[in-house]
C-alpha positions as CSV (number, residue, x, y, z in Angstrom):
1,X,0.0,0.0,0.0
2,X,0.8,3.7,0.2
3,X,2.2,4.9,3.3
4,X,3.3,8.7,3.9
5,X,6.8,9.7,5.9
6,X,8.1,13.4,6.0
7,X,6.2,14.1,2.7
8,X,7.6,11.5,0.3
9,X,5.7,8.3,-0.3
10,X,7.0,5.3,-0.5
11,X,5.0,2.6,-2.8
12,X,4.6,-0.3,-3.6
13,X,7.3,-2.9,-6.1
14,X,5.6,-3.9,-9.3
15,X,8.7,-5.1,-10.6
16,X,8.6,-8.6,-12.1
17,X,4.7,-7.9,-12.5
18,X,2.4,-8.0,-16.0
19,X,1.9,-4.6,-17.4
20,X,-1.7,-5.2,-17.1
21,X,-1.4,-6.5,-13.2
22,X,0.8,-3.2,-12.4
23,X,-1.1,-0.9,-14.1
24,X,-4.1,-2.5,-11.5
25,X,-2.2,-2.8,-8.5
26,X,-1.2,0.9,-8.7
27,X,-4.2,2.5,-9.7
28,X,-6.1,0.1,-7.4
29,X,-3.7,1.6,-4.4
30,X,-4.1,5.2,-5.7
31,X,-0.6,5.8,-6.6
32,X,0.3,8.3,-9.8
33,X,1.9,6.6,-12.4
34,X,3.2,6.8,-16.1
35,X,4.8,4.8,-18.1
36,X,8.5,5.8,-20.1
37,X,9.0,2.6,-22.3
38,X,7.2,-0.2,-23.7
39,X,9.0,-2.6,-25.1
40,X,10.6,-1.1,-27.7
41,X,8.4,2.2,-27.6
42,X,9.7,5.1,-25.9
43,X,7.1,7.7,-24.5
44,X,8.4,11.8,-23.6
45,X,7.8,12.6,-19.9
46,X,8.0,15.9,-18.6
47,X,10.4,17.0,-16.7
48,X,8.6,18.1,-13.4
49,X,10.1,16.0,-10.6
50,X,7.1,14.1,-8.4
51,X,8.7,12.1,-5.9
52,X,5.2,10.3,-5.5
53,X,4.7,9.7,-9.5
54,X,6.4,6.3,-10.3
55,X,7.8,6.0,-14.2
56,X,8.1,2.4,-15.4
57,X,10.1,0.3,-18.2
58,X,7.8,-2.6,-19.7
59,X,10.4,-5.4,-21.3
60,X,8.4,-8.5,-22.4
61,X,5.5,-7.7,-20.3
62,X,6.8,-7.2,-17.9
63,X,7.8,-4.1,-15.6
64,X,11.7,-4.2,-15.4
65,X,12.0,-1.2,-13.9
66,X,10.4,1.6,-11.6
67,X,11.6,4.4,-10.4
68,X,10.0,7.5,-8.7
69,X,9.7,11.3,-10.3
């Protein structure tokens, strides 16, 4: 789940999970989220930074990486 310290929120890992079974989990849990790559698809972000927005890389669908901003 979503917990709250000093302002930043930690989440929770989808790494390792189907795109389809992230994309639930998070939006199920109420966390922001975008995703940067799919496969071999790129997407432009912007560059605001929110520490509570994760940004994930689908590889074989699956999410191989997540990271916050």
């Amino acid at each position: 789940m979503v917990e709250e310290r000093n302002n930043m929120t930690t989440t929770l890992n989808v790494v390792g999970k189907t795109k389809a079974e992230a994309i639930q989990i998070l939006n199920d849990a109420g966390v922001a989220f975008r995703i940067m790559q799919d496969e071999e698809q790129s997407f432009v972000g912007t560059c605001d930074w929110r520490p509570e927005r994760l940004n994930l890389t689908i590889k074989d669908g699956l999410v191989t990486v997540q990271r916050n901003g």
